[in-house]
N, C-alpha and C positions, 0 to 999 in steps of 0.2 A: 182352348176351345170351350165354350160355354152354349150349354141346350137351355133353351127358353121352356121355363115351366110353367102350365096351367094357373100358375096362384102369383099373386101383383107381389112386383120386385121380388123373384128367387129368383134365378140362375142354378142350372147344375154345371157343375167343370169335368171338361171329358180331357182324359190324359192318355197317351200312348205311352206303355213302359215294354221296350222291349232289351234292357240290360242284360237282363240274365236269362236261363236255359230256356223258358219259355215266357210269351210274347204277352199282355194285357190290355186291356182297356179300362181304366180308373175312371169312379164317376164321385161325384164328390157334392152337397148340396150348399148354397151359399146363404140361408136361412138354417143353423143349427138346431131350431123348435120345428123345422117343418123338414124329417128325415126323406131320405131320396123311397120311394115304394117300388116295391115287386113290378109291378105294372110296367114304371119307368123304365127300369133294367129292364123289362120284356121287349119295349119297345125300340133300344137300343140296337139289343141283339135280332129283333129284325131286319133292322136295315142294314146290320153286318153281314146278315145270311143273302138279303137280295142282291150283295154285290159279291157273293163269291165265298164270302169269309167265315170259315166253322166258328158261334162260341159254344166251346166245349163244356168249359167249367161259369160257373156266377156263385157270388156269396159273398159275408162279410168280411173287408179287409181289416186285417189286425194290424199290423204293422206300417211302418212311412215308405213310398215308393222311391226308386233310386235319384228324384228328384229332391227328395228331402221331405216330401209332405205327406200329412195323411189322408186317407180320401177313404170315402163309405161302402162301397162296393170296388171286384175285380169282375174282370168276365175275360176270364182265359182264351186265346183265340189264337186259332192255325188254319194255315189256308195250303191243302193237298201237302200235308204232312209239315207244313216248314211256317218259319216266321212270317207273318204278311208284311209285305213290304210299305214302311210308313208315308210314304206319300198317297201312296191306295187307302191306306187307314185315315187321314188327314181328309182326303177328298171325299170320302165315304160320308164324312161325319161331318164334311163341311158346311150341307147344307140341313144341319139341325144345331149348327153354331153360330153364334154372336158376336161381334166384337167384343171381348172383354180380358183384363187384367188380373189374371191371377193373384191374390194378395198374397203379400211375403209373410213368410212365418218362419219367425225366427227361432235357431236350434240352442237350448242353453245348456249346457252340463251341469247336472247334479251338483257338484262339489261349490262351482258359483253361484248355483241360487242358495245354497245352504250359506254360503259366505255375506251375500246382500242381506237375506234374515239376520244374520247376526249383528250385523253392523244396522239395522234402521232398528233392533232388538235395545240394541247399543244407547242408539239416538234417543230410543223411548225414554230410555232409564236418564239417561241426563235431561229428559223435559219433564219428568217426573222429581229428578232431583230440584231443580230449576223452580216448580212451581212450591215446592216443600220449603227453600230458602225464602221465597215470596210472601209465603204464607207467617213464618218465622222474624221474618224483616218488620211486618206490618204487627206484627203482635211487640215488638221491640218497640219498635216508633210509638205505638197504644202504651205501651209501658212508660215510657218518655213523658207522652204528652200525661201521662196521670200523676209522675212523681213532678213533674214541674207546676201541676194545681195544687198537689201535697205540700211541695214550696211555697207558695203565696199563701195558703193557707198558714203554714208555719210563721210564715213573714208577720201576716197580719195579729195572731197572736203574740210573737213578740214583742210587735207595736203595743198589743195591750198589755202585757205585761210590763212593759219598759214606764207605760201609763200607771201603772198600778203601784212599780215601785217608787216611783217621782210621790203618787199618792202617799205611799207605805213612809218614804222620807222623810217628808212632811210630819207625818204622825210621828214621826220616830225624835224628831229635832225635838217635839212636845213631850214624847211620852218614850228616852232612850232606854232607859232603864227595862221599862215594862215592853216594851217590845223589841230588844235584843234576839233574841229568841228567832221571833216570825221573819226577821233581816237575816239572820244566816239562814234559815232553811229555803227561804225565795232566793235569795244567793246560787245556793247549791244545785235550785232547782233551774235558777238561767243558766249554768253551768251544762247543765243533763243535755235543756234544749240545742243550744250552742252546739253540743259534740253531734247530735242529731243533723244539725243541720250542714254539720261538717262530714258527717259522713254521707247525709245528701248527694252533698255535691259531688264527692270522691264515685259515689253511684253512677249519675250521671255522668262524667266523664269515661268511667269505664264503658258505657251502654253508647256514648257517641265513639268509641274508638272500635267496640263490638261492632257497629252500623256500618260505619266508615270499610271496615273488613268485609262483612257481607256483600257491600257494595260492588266492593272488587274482587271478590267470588264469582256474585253473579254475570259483570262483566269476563271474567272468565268464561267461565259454563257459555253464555251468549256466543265466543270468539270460540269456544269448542264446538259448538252445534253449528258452524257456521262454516270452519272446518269440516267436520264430519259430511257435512251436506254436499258439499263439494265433489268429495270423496267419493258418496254415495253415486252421485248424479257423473262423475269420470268413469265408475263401472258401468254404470248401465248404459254409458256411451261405447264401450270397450265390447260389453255383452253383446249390445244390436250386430258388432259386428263378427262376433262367434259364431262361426257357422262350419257345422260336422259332413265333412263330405258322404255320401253313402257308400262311396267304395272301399271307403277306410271301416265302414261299419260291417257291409260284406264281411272284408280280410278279417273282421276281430269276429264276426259269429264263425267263421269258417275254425279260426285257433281255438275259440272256445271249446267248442264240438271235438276237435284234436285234442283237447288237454282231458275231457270229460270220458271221452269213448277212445283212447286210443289205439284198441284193438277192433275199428269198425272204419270199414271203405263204403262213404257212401256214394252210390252211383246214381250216376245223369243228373235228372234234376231235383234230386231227394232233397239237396241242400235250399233250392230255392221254392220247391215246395214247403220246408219247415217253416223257411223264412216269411214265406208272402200268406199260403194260402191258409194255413191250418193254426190250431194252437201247440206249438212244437212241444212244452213242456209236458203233454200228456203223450206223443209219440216216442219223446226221450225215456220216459217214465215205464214204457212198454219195450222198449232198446235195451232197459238197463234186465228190466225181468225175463226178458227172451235169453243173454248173457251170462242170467244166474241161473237157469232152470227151474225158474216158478212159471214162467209160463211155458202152455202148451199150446203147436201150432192148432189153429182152426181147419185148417186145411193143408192137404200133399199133395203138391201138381203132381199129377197123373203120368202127365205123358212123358216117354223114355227119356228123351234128351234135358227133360227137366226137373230128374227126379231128384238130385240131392237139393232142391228148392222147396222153404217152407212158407205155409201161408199164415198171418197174423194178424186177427182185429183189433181196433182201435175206435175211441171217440176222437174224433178229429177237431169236433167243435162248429162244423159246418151241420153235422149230422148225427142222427145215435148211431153208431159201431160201423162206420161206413168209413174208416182210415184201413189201409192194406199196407204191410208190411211183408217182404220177400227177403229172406234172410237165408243166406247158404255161406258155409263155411269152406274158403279155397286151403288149399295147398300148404301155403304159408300159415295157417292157424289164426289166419286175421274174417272176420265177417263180411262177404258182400251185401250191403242193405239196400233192398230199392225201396222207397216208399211213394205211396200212390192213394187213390181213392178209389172207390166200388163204382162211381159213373165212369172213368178210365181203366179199369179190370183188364178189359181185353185189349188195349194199347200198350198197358206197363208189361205182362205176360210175352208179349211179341217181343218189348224190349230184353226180358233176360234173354233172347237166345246171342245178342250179341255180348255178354259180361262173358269174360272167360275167369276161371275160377283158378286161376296159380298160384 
C-alpha cells in the first residue's frame, strides 16, 4: 500500500504487521531526503480511528518488520482489545493507497559482505600490482631503446677508429720504428672497445629475455583479474539471492535473551516489544541491574493482590524515562518481567493480574 504525499514523486508505503503479540501499521517514505513528518502519522491514525480502530502506540521504528524491511514509523493498533482484523485494516487504508511495488531490499550477512571486501581488496592490489609491472616494462624498453643509440654511437666510432688505424698504418709502413709504440697502445685500446661492445650486447639479450618474462607476468595478472572478476560477480549473484527469513531472526533474539538472562521469564509481549518498539539494549542494561541490586524500584503497586510487584524506569528511546518494568520473583526463584511503556500503564497493570507467579 502506498499513500500519495504532498511533494512530486514520493510515495509513503503503508504495511500491516500483525506476526507477533501485538498488531502494527508500518509507514515507510520512498524519497530518503524527504522523512515521513508527525503530521503524516497523525493523519494516518485518523482515519484508523474513524473506522473503529484504536492507535495506541506511534514512534520510531528501529528494527526490520517480520516482512524483512525497515520502515520509519510503527503505530501500534487494537481494536476492543484484540488484533484488527487485516482485511478491515487493508480496506481502511485503501482509499489513501496507490498502485505501487514495494522495492526489494535485499538481506546480506555480515560474514559475506566482509568476504566481497576482501576479494575486490584482493582485486585492488593485483591492479596496482598490474599497473607497477607497466610502469617497470616501459622504463625497460626506454632502457633498450637508449643502449641500442649507445650502440650505433659505439658503431660509429669504431668506424673512425678502424679509419684512424688504416691512417696510423700508413704512417706506421713510413715511420715503423718510430711509431711502434702508438700501434700497440691503439691495439689495446680496439681491444677495451671490442669487450665493451660485447658486453653490449650480452646486456641487451639479457633486457629482451627480462621483457619477454614481464610480458607473461603481465598476461598472467590480466588472466587473474579476469578470473577474480568472475568470481567476484558469481557472489553477488549468490548474495541477490540470500535472503534471512524474520522468523529465523525471531527464534535467534528469543535464544539470545535465554542465554543472557537465563534466570528471567519474560511475559506476554515484553519480547516483541524489545524487539519492535523500543531500544532493547537500554531495558536489558536495566534487567541486568534490577538482578544485581543496584537498582531500586521507582515504584510498589499498592494494591493487595499485587503486592509482591515492583515498578522500574527506564529510557526507552521513544521518550526520557517513560519505559516500565514489572519484575516479581515467583516461587521457583526465576523473575516474572513485564515490560511496557507509561502511555500503556494502566493496560500492562491489568495484565499482571493474570501472570501466576510459581
Amino acid at each position: 500500500m502506498g499513500l500519495a504525499s504532498p511533494e512530486k514523486n514520493r510515495t509513503i508505503t503503508l504495511h500491516y504487521d500483525d506476526a507477533g503479540y501485538y498488531a502494527y501499521v508500518l509507514l515507510r517514505s520512498s524519497d530518503r531526503q524527504s522523512p515521513i513528518s508527525a503530521e503524516e502519522v497523525e493523519s494516518v491514525k485518523k482515519v484508523l480511528r474513524e473506522n473503529g480502530i484504536s492507535p495506541i502506540l506511534a514512534g520510531r521504528s528501529f528494527r526490520p518488520a517480520s516482512n524483512g524491511q525497515q520502515y520509519d514509523w510503527y503505530i501500534r493498533v487494537t481494536e476492543k482489545g484484540n488484533k484488527p482484523d487485516s482485511t478491515k485494516i487493508k480496506a481502511t487504508l485503501n482509499p489513501l493507497s496507490k498502485d505501487e511495488k514495494e522495492p526489494h531490499e535485499d538481506v546480506v550477512s555480515q560474514n559475506t559482505q566482509i568476504y566481497i571486501k576482501q576479494i575486490l581488496e584482493s582485486i585492488e592490489k593485483e591492479r596496482q600490482e598490474n599497473r607497477k609491472l607497466t610502469l617497470e616494462l616501459q622504463s625497460a624498453k626506454n632502457e633498450i631503446k637508449s643502449l641500442k643509440s649507445d650502440k650505433n654511437f659505439l658503431e660509429q666510432e669504431k668506424a673512425k677508429i678502424s679509419q684512424d688505424l688504416q691512417r696510423f698504418e700508413e704512417i706506421i709502413q713510413s715511420k715503423t720504428e718510430e711509431y711502434s709504440f702508438y700501434e700497440k697502445e691503439l691495439f689495446e685500446e680496439n681491444q677495451i672497445l671490442k669487450s665493451k661492445v660485447e658486453n653490449f650486447s650480452i646486456e641487451i639479450r639479457r633486457m629482451n629475455t627480462e621483457r619477454k618474462n614481464l610480458e607473461e607476468q603481465r598476461k598472467y595478472y590480466e588472466n587473474e583479474f579476469r578470473r577474480l572478476d568472475k568470481e567476484c560477480k558469481k557472489l553477488q549473484s549468490v548474495l541477490s539471492k540470500d535472503e534471512i527469513s524474520s522468523q529465523n531472526r525471531k527464534g535467534e533474539f528469543e535464544t539470545l535473551l535465554a542465554c543472557l538472562l537465563p534466570e528471567v521469564i519474560f511475559e506476554k509481549g515484553s519480547i516483541d516489544l524489545l524487539k519492535n518498539e523500543i531500544r532493547y539494549e537500554l531495558a536489558l542494561q536495566k534487567i541486568k541491574k534490577i538482578l544485581s541490586g543496584e537498582a531500586k524500584p521507582d515504584d510498589t503497586i499498592k494494591r493487595k493482590e499485587y503486592a509482591t510487584w515492583f515498578e522500574y524506569h527506564f529510557g526507552s528511546g521513544q521518550g526520557h524515562n517513560n519505559g516500565r518494568i514489572y519484575s516479581a520473583k515467583g516461587k521457583d526463584g526465576k523473575y516474572r518481567v513485564l515490560i511496557g511503556l507509561k502511555e500503556t500503564q494502566d493496560e500492562d497493570i491489568k495484565v499482571l493480574m493474570d501472570i501466576p507467579l510459581q
